[in-house]
C-alpha positions in Angstrom: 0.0 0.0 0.0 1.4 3.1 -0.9 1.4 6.0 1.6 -1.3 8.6 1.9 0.7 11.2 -0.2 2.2 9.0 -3.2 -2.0 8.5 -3.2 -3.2 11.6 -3.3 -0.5 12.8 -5.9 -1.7 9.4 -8.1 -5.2 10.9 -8.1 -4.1 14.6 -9.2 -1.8 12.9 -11.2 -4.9 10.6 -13.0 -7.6 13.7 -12.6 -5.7 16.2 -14.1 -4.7 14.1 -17.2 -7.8 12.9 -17.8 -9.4 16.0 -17.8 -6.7 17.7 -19.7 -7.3 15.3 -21.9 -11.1 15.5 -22.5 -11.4 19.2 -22.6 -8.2 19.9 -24.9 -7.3 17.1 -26.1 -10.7 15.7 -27.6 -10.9 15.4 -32.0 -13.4 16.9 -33.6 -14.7 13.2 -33.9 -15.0 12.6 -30.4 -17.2 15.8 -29.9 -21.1 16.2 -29.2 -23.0 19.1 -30.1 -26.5 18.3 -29.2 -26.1 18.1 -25.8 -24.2 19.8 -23.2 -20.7 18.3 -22.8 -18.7 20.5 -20.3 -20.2 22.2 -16.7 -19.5 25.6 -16.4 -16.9 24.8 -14.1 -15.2 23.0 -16.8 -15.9 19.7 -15.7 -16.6 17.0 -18.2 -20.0 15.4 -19.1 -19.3 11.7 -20.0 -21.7 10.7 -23.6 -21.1 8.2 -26.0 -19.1 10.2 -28.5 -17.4 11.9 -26.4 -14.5 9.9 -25.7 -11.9 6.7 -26.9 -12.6 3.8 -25.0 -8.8 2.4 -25.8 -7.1 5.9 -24.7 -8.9 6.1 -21.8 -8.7 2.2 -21.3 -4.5 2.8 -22.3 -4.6 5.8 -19.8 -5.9 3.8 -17.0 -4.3 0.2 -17.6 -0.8 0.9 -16.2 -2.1 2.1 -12.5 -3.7 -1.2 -11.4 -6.7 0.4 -9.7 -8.7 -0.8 -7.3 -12.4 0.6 -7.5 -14.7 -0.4 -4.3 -18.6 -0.4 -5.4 -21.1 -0.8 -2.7 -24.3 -2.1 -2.9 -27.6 -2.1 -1.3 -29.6 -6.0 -0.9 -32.1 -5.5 1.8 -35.3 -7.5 2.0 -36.7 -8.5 -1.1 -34.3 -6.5 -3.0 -31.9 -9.2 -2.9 -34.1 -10.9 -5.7 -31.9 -8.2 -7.9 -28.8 -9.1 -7.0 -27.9 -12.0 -9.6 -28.8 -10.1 -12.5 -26.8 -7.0 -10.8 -23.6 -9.0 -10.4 -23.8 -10.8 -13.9 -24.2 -7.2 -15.9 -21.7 -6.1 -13.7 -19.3 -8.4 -14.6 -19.9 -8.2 -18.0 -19.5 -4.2 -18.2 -18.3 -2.4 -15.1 -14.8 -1.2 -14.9 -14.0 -4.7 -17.1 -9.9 -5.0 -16.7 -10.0 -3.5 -13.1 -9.6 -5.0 -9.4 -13.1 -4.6 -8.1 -14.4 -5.1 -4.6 -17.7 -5.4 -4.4 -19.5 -4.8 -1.0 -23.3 -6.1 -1.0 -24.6 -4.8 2.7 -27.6 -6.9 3.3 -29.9 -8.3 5.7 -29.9 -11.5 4.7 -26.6 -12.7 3.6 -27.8 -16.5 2.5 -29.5 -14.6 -0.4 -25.8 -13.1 -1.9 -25.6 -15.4 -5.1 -21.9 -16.2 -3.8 -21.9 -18.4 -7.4 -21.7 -15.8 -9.9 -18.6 -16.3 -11.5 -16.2 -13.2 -11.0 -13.2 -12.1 -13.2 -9.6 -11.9 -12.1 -9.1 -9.5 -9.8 -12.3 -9.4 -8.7 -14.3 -10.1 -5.4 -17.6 -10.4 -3.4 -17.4 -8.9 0.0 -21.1 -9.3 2.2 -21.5 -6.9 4.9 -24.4 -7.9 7.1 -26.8 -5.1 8.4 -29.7 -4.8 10.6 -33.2 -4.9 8.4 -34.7 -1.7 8.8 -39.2 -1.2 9.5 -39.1 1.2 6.5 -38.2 1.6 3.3 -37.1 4.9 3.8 -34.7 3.7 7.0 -32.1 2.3 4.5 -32.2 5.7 2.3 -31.1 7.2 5.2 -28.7 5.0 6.5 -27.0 4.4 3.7 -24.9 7.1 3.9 -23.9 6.6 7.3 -23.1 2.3 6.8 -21.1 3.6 3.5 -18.6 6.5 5.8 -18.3 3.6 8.2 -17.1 1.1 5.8 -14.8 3.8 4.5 -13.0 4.1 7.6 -12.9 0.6 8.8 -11.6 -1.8 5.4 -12.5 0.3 2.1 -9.7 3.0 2.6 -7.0 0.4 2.8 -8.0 -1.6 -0.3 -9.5 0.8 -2.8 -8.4 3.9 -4.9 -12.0 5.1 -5.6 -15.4 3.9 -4.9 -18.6 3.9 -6.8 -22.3 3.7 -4.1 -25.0 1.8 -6.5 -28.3 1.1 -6.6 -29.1 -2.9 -6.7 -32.3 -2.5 -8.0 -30.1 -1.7 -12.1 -28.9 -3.6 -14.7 -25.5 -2.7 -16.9 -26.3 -2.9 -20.3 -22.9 -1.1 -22.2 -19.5 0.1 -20.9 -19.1 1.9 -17.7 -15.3 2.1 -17.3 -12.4 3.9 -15.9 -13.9 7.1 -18.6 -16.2 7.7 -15.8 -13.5 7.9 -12.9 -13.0 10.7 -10.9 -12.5 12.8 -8.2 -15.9 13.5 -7.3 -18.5 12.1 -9.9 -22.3 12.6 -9.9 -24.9 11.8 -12.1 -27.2 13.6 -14.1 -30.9 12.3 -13.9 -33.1 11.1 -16.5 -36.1 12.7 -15.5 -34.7 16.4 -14.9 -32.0 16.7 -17.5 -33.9 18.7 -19.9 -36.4 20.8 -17.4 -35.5 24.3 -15.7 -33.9 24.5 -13.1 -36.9 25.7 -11.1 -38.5 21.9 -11.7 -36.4 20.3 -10.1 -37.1 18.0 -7.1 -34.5 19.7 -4.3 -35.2 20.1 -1.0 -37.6 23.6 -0.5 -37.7 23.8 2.9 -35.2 26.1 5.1 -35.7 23.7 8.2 -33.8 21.0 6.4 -30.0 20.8 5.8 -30.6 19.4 2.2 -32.4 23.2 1.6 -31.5 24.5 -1.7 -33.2 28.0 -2.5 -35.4 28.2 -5.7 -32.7 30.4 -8.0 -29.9 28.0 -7.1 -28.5 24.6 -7.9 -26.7 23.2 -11.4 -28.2 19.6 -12.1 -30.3 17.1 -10.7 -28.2 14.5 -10.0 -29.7 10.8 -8.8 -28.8 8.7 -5.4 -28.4 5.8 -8.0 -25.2 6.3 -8.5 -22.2 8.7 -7.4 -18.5 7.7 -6.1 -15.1 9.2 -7.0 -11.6 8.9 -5.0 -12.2 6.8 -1.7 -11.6 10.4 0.5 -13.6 12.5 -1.3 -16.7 10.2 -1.3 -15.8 9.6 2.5 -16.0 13.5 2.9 -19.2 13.3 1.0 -21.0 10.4 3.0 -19.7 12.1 6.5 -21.4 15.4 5.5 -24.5 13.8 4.3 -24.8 11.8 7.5 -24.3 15.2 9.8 -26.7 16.3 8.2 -29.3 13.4 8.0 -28.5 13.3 11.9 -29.1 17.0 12.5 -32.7 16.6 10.5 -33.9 13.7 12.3 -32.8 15.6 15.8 -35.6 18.5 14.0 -38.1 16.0 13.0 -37.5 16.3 9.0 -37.4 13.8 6.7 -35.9 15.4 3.2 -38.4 14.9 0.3 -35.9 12.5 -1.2 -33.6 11.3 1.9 -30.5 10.9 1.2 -30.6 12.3 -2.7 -31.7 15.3 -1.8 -28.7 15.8 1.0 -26.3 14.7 -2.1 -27.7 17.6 -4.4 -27.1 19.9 -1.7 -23.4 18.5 -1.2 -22.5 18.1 -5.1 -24.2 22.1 -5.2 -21.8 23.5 -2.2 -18.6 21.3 -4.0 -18.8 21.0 -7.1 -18.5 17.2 -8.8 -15.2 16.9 -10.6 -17.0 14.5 -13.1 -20.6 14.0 -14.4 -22.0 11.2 -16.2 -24.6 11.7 -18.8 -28.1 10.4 -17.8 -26.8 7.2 -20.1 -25.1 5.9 -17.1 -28.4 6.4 -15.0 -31.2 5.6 -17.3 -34.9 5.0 -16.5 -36.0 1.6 -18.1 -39.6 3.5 -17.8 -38.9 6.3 -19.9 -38.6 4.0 -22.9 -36.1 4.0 -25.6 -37.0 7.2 -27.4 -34.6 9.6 -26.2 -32.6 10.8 -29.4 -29.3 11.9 -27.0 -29.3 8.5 -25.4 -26.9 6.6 -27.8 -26.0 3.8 -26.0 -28.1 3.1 -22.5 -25.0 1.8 -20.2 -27.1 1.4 -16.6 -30.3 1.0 -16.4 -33.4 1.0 -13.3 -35.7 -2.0 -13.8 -39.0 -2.0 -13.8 -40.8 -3.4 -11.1 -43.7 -2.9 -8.6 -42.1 -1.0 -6.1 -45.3 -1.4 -3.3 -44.7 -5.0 -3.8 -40.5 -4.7 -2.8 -40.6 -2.3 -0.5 -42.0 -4.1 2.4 -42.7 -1.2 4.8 -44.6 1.8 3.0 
């Protein structure tokens, strides 16, 4: 293990090349102009089109990364697990050491049979079930700092938080490392700003007035380098903590603390709503070239066991 500072100089080292790299760098052939493709504070916005899957898989291949990716299985959304892990395999961060770490209630449901690549492997974390649905929104956050602090920061260089309930369909590679990486979601990426779903009310910590804000991003999926997401999930679970003490519960949980975070620090990286895509909203989107990770359809009354 290298020592904290040959770390963090590996990550300004990667960061800044990378995004050197996407905003100069780019040919004419790798460029989008339908959709927006750069934040105003010059951070990249990851779209089919917009990048070379062998530089960026050449850029990458020589560091021998480790990328943590925790996962939520609790009650009967462990019946999404199997398909998780297989589409995983099959297109996440193919090439790269990955850790997975399923937190679940009932470990004897982990499909410990899928067959994992080299470099690969399948960490279960038990945790308590929760009475609500909401409960492990709001935990999450707080389970993923812990597991941060105890194991992940010794074994991985960045981390990706994902939703179980998805399916990868394309690529999601080391393009789409970063810093501090949100993204965009596929409901709100056209709308005002004014539309979107933040938190309204001043009594919350996840308050966001109505002329501010940059994107809607979704709780689905978000990660970068292993200290920035811990500084993330610590700040979101202060302010979870100092809620509950006030008796609120933000509209969204825990995605609406992360769109007030990602708003006061700005994400390094975005992904397009390809990486986030909502199997619901069909497949007429003209922008969406390639759907890459996807929400499944399902009767969410029925899974979610306490309303």
């Amino acid at each position: 293990m290298l020592p904290k500072q040959l770390h963090c100089l590996l990550f300004v080292v990667i960061a800044g090349g990378i995004i050197i790299f996407w905003l100069v760098s780019t040919p004419a052939s790798l460029r989008r102009t339908d959709v927006l493709t750069v934040t105003p504070w010059l951070a990249p916005i990851v779209w089919e089109g917009t990048f070379d899957p062998q530089v960026i898989d050449e850029a990458f291949r020589s560091y021998n990364l480790t990328i943590a990716t925790t996962v939520f299985a609790v009650g009967k959304y462990t019946r999404f697990l199997r398909d998780f892990l297989e589409s995983a395999e099959k297109h996440f961060m193919v090439g790269l050491n990955v850790q997975y770490y399923v937190f679940t209630d009932m470990p004897s449901h982990v499909p410990i049979t899928v067959t994992l690549g080299v470099g690969r492997r399948l960490n279960v974390v038990k945790v308590p079930k929760f009475d609500r649905w909401q409960e492990i929104s709001l935990r999450r956050m707080e389970l993923i700092q812990t597991a941060i602090e105890e194991y992940i920061h010794q074994r991985a260089n960045y981390i990706f938080c994902l939703d179980v309930d998805m399916i990868f369909h394309g690529r999601v590679g080391p393009e789409a490392l970063g810093k501090l990486v949100a993204a965009i979601h596929p409901w709100f990426y056209w709308v005002p700003r004014n539309e979107y779903p933040y938190e309204r009310r001043t009594i919350s910590k996840a308050y966001i007035p109505q002329d501010h804000g940059d994107f809607y991003y979704q709780a689905n999926i978000f990660g970068g380098a292993v200290e920035d997401v811990h500084r993330l999930t610590k700040t979101c679970r202060e302010h979870l903590e100092m809620d509950k003490s006030a008796g609120v519960e933000a509209v969204w949980q825990e995605e609406s603390h992360l769109n007030w975070y990602l708003w006061k620090n700005k994400p390094t990286k975005l992904l397009s709503p390809e990486y986030v895509w909502d199997d619901l909203r069909g497949q007429g989107a003209k922008e969406i070239k390639l759907v890459r990770f996807s929400s499944v359809i399902k009767n969410k009354a029925e899974v979610r066991e306490n309303p």
